[in-house]
N, C-alpha and C positions, 0 to 999 in steps of 0.2 A: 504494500500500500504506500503510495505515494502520499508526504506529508508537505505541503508549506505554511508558514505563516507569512503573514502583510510585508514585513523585512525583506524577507527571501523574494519576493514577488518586485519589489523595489529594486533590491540589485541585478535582479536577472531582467529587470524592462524598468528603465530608469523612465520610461513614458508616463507608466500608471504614476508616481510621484508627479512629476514635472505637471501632468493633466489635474491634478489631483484628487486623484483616487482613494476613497477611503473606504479599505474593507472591514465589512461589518459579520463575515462568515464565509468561510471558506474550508469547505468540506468536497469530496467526490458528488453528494448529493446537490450540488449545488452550491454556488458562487454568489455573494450577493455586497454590493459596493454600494457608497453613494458619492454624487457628486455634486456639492457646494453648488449654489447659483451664485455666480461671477460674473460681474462686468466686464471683466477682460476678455470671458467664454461667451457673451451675448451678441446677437445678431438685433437687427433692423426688428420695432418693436419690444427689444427687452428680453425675449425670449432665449434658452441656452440653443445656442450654435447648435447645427446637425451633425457639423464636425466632430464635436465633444459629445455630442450623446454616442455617435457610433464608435467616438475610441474610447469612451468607456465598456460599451458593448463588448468591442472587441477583447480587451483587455481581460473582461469576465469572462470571456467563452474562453479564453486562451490557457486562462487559469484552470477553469473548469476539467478541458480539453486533456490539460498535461496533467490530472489529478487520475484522471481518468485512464491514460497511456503507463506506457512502460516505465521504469526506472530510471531518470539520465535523458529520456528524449523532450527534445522541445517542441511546442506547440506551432504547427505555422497554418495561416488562415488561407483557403485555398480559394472558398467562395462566402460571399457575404451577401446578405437582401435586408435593406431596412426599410420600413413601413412607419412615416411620421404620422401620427395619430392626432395629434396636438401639442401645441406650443407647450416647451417646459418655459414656465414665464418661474419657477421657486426651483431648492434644491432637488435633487432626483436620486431614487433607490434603483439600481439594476440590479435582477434575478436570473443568473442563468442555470439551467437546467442540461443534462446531457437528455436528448430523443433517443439517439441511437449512438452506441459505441461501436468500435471495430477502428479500422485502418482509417477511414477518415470518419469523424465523430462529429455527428453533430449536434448542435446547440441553440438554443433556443432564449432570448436575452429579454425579458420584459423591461422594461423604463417609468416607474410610476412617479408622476412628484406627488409634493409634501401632500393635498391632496387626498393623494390616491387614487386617483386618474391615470390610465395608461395613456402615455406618451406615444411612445412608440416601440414598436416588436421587431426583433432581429430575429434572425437565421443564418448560422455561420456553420460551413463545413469545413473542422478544423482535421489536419494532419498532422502526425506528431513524426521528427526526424531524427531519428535512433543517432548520438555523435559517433564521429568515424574513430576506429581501431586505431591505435596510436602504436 
């Protein structure tokens, strides 16, 4: 069983920080972060960027993904589909879930703000890539 905490997930994708990511659980069953509403992260209207709801998206399924994979391999995102539901105009909880595991695993990213309103719904098919023989 693969194990991370919030740290671990910061050094191996200095992104989730930088965007800021704050995980709230992070277990194989599921991935769940929220993301601060930001002025810096707002678009036209107030509302958070698409750009920061899908790399938080990603970010949860990726975690999700390699929780779910083998020992040592990393997550890389091969296909993604996001569905903006409505404006995150406040902060926002993503939930991601694994649908299916195997070779490429996919994932499922709900986005609700404060709320409780669904934002918008991802779908990401992640593959995880075994590191090379040294």
């Amino acid at each position: 069983m693969v194990t991370l905490e919030a740290e671990d997930v910061y050094a191996l994708a200095p992104y989730a920080k930088t965007l800021g990511v704050e995980f709230k659980e992070i277990t194989e069953a599921g991935v769940q972060a929220r993301l601060a509403h930001d002025h810096s992260l707002s678009t036209v209207g107030g509302g958070l960027h698409g750009g920061a709801l899908m790399g938080l998206a990603d970010v949860c399924a990726a975690v999700c993904a390699a929780l779910n994979g083998p020992a040592g391999a990393a997550p890389a995102t091969v296909e993604s589909s996001t569905h903006f539901l409505r404006p995150a105009r406040t902060s926002v909880v993503a939930t991601a879930r694994p649908l299916r595991l195997g070779r490429n695993t996919v994932i499922e990213v709900d986005i609700h703000d404060d709320e409780g309103e669904l934002c918008a719904r991802v779908t990401q098919v992640v593959t995880t890539v075994k590191p090379k023989a040294s």
